[in-house]
C-alpha positions as CSV (number, residue, x, y, z in Angstrom):
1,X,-13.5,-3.7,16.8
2,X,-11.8,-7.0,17.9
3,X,-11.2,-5.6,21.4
4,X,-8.0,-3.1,19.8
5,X,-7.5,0.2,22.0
6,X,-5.1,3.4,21.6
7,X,-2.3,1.4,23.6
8,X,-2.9,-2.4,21.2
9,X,-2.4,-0.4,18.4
10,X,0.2,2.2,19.1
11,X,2.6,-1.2,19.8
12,X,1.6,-2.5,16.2
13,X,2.4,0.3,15.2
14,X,5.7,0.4,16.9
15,X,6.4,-2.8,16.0
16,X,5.6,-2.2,11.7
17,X,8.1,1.1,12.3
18,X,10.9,-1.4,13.5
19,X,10.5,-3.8,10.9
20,X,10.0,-2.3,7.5
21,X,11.7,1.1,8.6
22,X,10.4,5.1,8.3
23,X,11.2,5.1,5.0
24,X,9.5,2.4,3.6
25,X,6.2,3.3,5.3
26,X,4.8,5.9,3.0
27,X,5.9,4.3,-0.3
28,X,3.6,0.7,1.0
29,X,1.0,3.3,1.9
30,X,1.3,5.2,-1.7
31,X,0.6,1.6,-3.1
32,X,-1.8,0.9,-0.8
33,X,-3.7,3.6,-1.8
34,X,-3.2,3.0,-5.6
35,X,-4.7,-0.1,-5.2
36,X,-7.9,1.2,-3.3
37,X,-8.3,3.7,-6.2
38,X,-7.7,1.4,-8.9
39,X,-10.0,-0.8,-7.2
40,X,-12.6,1.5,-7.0
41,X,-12.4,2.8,-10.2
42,X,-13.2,-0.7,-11.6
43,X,-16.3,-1.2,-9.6
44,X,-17.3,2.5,-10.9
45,X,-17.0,0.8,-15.0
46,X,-18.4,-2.3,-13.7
47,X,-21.5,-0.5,-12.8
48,X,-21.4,2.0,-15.8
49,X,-21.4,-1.1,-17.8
50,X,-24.1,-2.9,-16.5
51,X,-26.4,0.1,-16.8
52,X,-27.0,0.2,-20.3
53,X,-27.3,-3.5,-20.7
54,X,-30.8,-3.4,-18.5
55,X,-32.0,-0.6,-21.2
56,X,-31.0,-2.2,-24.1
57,X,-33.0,-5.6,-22.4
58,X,-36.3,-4.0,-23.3
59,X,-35.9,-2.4,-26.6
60,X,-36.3,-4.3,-30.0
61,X,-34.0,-4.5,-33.2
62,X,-35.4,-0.6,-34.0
63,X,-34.7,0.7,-31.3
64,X,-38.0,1.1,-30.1
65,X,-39.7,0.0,-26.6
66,X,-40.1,-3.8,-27.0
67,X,-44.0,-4.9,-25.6
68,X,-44.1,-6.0,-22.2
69,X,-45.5,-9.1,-21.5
């Protein structure tokens, strides 16, 4: 994956440490991870909404199986 080994990324590792501090790490990761769930959570209603839409797509006013063609 883009040529990254244990020593590449241990350094960028360092080098987030340095810059946004120990503290601040796990509150960006807390978001971060809020934002993966949220995300996913959204594709989960997008698809829970779709579903019924193809059902109701080949039933009539009643109800009722619509004829296929």
């Amino acid at each position: 994956m883009f040529g990254l080994r244990l020593p590449e990324i241990i350094i960028i590792a360092l080098v987030v440490l340095l810059l946004f501090g120990g503290k601040k790490i796990p509150e960006m990761m807390k978001g971060l991870g809020r934002g993966v769930k949220s995300f996913k959570d959204g594709l989960k209603e997008d698809v829970k909404e779709d579903a019924p839409s193809e059902t109701k797509a080949n039933t009539d006013e009643t109800g009722k199986d619509a004829p296929q063609a």
